[in-house]
C-alpha positions in Angstrom: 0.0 0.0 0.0 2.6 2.6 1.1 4.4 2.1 -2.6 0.7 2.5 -4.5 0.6 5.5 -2.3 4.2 6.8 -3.7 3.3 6.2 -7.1 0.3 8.2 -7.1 2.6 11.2 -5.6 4.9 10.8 -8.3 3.0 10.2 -10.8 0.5 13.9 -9.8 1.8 16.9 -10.8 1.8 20.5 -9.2 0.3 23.8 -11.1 4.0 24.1 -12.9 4.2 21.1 -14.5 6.9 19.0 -12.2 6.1 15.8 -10.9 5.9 15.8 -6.9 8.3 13.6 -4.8 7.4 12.0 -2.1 9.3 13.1 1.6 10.7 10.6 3.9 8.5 11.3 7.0 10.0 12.3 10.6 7.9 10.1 12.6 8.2 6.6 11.1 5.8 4.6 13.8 2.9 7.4 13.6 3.2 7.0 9.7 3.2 3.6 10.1 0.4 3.6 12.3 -2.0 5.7 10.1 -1.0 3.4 7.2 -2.3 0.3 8.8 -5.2 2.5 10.1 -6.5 3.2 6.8 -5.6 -0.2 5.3 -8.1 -1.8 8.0 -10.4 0.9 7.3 -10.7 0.2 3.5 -10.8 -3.8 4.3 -13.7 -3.1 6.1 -15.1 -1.1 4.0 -15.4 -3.8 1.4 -15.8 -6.9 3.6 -19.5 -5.1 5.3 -23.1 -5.4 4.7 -22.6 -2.3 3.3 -20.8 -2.9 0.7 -22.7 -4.2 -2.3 -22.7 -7.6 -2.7 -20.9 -9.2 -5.8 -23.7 -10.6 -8.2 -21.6 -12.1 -10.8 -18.5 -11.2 -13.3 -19.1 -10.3 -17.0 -17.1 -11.4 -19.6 -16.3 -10.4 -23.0 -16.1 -14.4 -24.4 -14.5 -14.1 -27.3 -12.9 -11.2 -30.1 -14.4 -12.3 -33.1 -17.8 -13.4 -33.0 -20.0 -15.0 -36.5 -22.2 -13.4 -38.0 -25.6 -15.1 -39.5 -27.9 -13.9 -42.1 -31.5 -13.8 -41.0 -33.4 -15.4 -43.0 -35.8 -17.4 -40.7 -36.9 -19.4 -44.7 -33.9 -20.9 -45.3 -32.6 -24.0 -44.2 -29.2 -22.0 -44.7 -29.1 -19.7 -41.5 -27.1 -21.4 -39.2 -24.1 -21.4 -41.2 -22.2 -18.2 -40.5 -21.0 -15.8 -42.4 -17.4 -15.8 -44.3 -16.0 -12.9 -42.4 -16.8 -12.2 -38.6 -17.4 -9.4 -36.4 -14.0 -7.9 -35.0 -12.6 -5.0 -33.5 -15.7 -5.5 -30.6 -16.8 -3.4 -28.1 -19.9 -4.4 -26.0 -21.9 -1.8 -24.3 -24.7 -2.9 -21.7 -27.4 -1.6 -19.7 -28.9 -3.4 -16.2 -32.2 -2.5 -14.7 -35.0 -4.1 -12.8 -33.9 -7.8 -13.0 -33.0 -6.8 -16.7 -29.8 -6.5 -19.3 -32.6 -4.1 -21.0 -29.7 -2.7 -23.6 -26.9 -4.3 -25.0 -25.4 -3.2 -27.6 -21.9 -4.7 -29.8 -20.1 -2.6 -32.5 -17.4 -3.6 -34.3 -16.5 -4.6 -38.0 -17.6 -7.1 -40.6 -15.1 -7.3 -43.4 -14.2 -3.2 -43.9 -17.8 -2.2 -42.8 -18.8 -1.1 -39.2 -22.4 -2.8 -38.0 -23.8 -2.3 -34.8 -26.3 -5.0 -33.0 -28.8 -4.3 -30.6 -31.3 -6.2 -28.6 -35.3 -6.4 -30.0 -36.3 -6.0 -26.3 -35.0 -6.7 -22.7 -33.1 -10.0 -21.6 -33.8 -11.2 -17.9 -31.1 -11.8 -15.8 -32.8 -12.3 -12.2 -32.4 -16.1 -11.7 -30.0 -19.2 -12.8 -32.7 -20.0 -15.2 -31.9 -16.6 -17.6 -28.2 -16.8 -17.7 -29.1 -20.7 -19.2 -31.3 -18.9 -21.5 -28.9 -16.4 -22.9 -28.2 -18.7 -25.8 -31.5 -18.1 -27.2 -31.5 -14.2 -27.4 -30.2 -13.2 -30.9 -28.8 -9.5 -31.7 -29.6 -7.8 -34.6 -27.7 -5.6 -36.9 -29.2 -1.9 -37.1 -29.1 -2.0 -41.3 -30.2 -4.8 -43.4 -27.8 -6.4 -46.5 -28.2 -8.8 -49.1 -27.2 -12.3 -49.5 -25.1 -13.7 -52.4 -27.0 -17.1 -52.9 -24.5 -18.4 -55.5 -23.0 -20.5 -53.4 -24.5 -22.9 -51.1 -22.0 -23.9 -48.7 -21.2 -20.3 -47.3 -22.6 -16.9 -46.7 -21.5 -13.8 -48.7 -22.8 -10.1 -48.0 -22.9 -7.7 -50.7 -23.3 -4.0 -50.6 -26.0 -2.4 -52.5 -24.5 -1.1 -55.6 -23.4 -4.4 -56.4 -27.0 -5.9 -56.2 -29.1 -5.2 -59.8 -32.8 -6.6 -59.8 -33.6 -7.2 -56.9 -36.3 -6.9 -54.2 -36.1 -4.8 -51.5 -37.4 -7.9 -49.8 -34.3 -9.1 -50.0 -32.7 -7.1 -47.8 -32.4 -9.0 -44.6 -30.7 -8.5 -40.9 -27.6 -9.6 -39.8 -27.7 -11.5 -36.4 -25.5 -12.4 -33.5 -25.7 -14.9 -30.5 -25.9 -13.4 -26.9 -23.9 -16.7 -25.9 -21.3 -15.4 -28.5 -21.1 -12.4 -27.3 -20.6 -13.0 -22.9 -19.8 -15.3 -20.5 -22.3 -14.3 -17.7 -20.7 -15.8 -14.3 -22.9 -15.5 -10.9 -21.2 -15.6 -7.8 -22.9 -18.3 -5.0 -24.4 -16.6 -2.7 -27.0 -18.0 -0.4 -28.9 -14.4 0.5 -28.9 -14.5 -3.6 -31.8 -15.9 -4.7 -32.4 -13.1 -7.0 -29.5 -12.5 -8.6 -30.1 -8.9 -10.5 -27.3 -6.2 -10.9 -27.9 -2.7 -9.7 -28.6 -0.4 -12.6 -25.7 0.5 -14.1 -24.1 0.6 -17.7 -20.6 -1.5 -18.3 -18.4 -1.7 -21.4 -16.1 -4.4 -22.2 -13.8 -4.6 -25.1 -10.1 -5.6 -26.0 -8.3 -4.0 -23.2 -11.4 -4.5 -20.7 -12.3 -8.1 -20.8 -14.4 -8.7 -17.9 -16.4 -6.0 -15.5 -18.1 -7.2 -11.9 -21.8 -6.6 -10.8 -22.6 -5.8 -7.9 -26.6 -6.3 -6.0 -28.0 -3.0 -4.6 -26.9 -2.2 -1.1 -28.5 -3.3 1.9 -29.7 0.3 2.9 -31.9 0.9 -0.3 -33.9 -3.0 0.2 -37.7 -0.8 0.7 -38.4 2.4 -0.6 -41.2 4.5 1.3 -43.5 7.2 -0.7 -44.7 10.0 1.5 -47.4 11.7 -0.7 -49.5 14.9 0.4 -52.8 15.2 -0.9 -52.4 18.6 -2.9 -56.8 19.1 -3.1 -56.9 18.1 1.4 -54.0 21.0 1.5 -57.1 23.6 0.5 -60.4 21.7 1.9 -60.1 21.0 5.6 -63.2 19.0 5.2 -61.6 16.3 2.6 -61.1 13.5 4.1 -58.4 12.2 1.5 -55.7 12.9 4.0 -52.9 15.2 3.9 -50.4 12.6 4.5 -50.1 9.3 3.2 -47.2 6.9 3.4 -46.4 3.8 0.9 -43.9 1.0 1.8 -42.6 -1.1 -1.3 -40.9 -4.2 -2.4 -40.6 -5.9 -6.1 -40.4 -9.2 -6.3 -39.0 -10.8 -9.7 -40.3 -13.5 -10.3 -40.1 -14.4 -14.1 -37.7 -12.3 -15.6 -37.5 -13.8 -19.6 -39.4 -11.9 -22.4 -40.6 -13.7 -25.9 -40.8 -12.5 -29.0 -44.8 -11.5 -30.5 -46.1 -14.2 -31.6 -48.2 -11.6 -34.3 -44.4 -10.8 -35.9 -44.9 -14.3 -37.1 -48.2 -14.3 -38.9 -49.9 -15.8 -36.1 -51.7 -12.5 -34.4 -52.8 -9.4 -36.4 -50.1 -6.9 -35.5 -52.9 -3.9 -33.4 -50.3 -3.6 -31.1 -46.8 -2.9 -31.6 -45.0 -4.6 -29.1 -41.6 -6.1 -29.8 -41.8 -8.6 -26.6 -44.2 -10.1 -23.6 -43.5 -11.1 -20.6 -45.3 -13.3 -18.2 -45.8 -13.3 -14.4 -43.1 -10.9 -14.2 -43.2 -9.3 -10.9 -45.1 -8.9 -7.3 -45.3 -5.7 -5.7 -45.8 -6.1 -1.5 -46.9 -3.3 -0.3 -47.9 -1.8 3.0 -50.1 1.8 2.7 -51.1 4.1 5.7 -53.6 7.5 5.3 -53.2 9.4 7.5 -56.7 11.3 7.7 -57.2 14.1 9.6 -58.1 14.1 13.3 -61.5 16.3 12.6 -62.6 14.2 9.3 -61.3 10.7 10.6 -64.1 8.4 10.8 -66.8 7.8 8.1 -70.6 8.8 9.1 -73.6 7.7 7.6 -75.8 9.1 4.7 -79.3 9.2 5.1 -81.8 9.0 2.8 -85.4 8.9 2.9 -85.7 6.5 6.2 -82.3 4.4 5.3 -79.3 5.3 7.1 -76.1 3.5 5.2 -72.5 3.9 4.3 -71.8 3.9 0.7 -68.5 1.5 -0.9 -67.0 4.3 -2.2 -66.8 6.3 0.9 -65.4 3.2 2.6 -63.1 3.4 -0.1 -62.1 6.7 0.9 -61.6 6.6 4.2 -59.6 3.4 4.3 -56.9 4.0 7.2 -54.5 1.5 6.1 -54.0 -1.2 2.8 -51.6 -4.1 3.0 -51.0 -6.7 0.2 -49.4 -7.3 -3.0 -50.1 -6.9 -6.9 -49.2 -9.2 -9.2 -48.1 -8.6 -12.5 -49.8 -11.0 -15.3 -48.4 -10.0 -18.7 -46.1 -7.3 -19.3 -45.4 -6.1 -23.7 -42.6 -4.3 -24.2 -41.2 -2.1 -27.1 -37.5 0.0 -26.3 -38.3 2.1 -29.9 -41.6 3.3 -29.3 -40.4 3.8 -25.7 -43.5 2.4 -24.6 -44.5 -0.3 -21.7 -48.3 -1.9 -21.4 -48.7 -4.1 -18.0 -51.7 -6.1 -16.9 -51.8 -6.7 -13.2 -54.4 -8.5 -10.7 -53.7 -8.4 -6.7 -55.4 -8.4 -3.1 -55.3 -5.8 -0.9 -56.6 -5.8 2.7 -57.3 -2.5 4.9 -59.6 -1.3 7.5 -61.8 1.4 7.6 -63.0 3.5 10.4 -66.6 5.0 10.9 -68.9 6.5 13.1 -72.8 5.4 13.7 -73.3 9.1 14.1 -71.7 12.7 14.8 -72.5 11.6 18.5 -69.5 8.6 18.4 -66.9 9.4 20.3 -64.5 6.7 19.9 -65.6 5.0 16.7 -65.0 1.8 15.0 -62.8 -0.2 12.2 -64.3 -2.7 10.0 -62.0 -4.7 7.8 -62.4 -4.4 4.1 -60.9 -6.6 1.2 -59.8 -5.0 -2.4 -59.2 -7.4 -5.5 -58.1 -5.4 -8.3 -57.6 -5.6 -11.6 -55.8 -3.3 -14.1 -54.1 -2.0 -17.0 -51.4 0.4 -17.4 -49.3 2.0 -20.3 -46.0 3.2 -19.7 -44.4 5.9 -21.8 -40.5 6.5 -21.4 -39.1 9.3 -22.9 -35.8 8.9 -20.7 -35.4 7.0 -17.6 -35.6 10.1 -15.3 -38.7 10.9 -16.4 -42.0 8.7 -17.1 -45.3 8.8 -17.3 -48.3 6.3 -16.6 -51.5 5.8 -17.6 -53.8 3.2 -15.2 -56.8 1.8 -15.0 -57.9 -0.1 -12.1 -61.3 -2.1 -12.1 -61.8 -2.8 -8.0 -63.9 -5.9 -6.1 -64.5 -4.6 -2.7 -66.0 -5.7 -0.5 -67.0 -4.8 3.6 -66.8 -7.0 6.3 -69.2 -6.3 9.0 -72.6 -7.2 10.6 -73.7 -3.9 12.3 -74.0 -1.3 9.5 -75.7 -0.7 6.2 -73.5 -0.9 2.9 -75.8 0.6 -0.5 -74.9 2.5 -3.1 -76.9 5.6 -4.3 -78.5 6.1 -7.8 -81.5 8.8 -8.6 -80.9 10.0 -5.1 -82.4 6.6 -4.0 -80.6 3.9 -1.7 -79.9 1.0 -4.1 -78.0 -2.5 -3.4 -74.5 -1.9 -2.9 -72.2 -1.9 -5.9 -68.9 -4.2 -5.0 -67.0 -2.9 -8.4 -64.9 0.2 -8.3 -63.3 2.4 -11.0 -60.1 4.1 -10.6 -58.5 6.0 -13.6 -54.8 6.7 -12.6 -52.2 9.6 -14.1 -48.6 9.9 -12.7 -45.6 12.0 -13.3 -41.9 10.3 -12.3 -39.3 12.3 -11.9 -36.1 10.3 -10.7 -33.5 13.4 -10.8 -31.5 12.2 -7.3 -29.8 9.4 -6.1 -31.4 9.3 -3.2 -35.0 10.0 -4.5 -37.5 10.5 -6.8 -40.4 12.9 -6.8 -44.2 11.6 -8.0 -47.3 13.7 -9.3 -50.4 11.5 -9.0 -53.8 12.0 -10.0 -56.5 9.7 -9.0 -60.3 9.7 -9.8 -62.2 7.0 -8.1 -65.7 6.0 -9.4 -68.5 3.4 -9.0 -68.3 1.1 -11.8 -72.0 1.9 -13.1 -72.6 5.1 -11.8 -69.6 7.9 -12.5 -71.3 10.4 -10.4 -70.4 8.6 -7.3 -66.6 9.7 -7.4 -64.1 11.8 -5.4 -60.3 12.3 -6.4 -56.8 13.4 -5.3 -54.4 15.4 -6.8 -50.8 13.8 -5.0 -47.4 15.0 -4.5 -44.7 12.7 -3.0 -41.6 12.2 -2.7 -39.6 8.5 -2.2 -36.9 7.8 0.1 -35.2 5.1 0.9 -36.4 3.8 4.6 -33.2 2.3 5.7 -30.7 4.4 4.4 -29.6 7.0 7.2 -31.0 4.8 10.3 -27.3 5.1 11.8 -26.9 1.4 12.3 -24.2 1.2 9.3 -23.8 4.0 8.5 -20.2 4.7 6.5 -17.6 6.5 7.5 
């Protein structure tokens, strides 16, 4: 350590130009000392819960890679091109459970290609890195094939190509597996084994590049949201403050490609890949209503006194559960994400029998939702969503009146719930992001029985600055 230390001294240089040399010191032992100080700090450093865990190692595999000609007609494809892809260099992208870019450019023959990935590749589990052999990468332009010769592939540029279709014109493909070696560490706290976002290049003179899991300290994030419309009606009883624990799951991190690309589905949605059973959300969500507006009271109308779903709904104190995702489509050009979800969600709800009741009482309350969301990504700090959430629910209780209320009449209650969802992401910070949410909350067959927020919130990670390791 103490000779790195001198060669960083003589190899710095001061404001004219000559190289500094390093002093012997006075005090030996106290240098000494320090040294071995700061040696046993850094050991620590890396050897901690802090520190994040190592995930795997990444490996450029080889520096020429074959080339295929994608033409999924011909019995000819797996035979590889005569010249191969040289002169590589591999740039790629992690998030979410994901290698969601990876990109390789290098040279074939004397002309530069670059390949990219249709859509993202999972890496959360043993399974994916097995399955890397059976994502292909494509080349950005499309060629055509000299079919003279049976026994071999030959590119040829346009100008040499007379009379012919521009159906010819095919895609130049590469092998993942060709590409890198994907090794995961053993680790038995790493059942999922997904890289903290991050973007890595490896080429001739970097070879191999190590991933590391997100630290310890950023396992949950928390949203605090403030109800923007409770901030100017005291009477609202949306709650100025509610708070939203988090944790995703992956579960099934492998995309496939469309099966409409192939004839089989009439392209009405361009998506370049689906997922299945993707993710779980668990999630833990406390409102924190408002001493004065706290409790639900009842409606009365005519001689029925009753408490409607929706206003159960609304007051809801607390929600715990989890969301699970069911199909997720994907396309990186279009920048756009569709997601089809179905959960449970259990919460309590407190009400009065009338403005008399002091104390009040909870009733427990189960939410089964279903919805649909689109996803549009014009960068990663910023991202919109567009959701909508069709809502079982249903009261648990023996001692009160649950109907709905159409014509200004008491009707049977209605158990399915609307809510049309619009929120704002903006991840600017690396130790936050802020949300705008906007939420409008209906009966299913009666749009007039509604009441919405208008939410600002900000996330944080709830384990981050708790003191416990805190570095140094």
């Amino acid at each position: 350590m103490e000779n790195a230390i001198k060669k960083i001294i003589e190899g710095t240089k001061d404001a004219s130009g000559n190289a500094l040399t390093p002093t012997t010191p006075t005090n030996t032992d106290l240098v000494g000392n320090r040294m071995a100080q700061l040696f046993a700090r850094i050991v620590t450093y890396y050897n901690s819960e802090e520190e994040r865990p190592l995930v795997a190692t990444i490996k450029l595999k080889q520096e020429e890679i074959p080339v295929y000609y994608n033409d999924i007609n011909d019995s000819i494809t797996k035979i590889p091109l005569e010249d191969k892809l040289r002169d590589i260099v591999v740039e790629v992208s992690f998030f979410g459970g994901f290698i969601e870019k990876i990109q390789v450019n290098g040279k074939v023959g004397d002309d530069n290609y670059s390949f990219n990935n249709e859509y993202s590749i999972g890496i959360s589990s043993t399974k994916n890195v097995q399955q890397l052999a059976s994502y292909k990468l494509f080349s950005n332009e499309k060629v055509f094939r000299d079919k003279s010769d049976t026994t071999k592939i030959a590119i040829r540029k346009e100008e040499q190509v007379q009379n012919e279709k521009r159906s010819d014109k095919k895609s130049l493909f590469i092998w993942v597996d060709d590409v890198i070696r994907y090794i995961k560490k053993v680790d038995v706290n790493a059942n999922d084994i997904s890289p903290v976002p991050q973007t890595i290049i490896l080429e001739k003179n970097k070879k191999e590049s190590k991933l590391y899991r997100e630290e310890s300290s950023k396992l949950f994030e928390a949203v605090a949201y403030t109800d923007l419309i409770g901030l100017f009606d005291e009477e609202n009883p949306n709650g100025l403050v509610q708070l939203e624990v988090k944790k995703r799951f992956n579960l099934n991190t492998r995309r496939y490609d469309i099966p409409w690309y192939y004839g089989i589905v009439p392209p009405f949605l361009l998506f370049e890949g689906a997922g299945v059973f993707q993710n779980a959300d668990v999630f833990f969500q406390y409102s924190k209503i408002e001493e004065n507006n706290k409790f639900l009271l009842p409606q009365t109308v005519g001689s029925e006194t009753f408490y409607t779903p929706i206003s159960v709904l609304q007051y809801r104190n607390f929600a715990v559960g989890g969301i699970l995702n069911l199909m997720t489509f994907e396309n990186q050009n279009s920048k756009i994400n569709m997601f089809f979800n179905a959960g449970a969600l259990y919460g309590r709800t407190g009400v009065k029998l009338d403005a008399s009741d002091e104390k009040g009482v909870f009733y427990n309350n189960l939410e089964i939702p279903f919805e649909a969301s689109i996803q549009v990504l014009p960068e990663k700090r910023v991202s919109f969503s567009f959701t909508d959430r069709l809502s079982w629910f249903e009261t648990f209780n023996e001692d009160i009146a649950i109907r709905s209320i159409q014509n200004g009449e008491a009707v049977s209650k209605n158990r399915w719930l609307n809510s049309f969802n619009l929120d704002l992401l903006v991840d600017i910070s690396t130790t936050g992001k802020l949300f705008l949410r906007y939420k409008l909350i209906h009966e299913l067959d009666n749009i007039n029985n509604n009441f919405s927020q208008l939410q600002f919130g900000y996330s944080f990670y709830i384990l981050k600055n708790n003191g416990v390791k805190r570095k140094k």
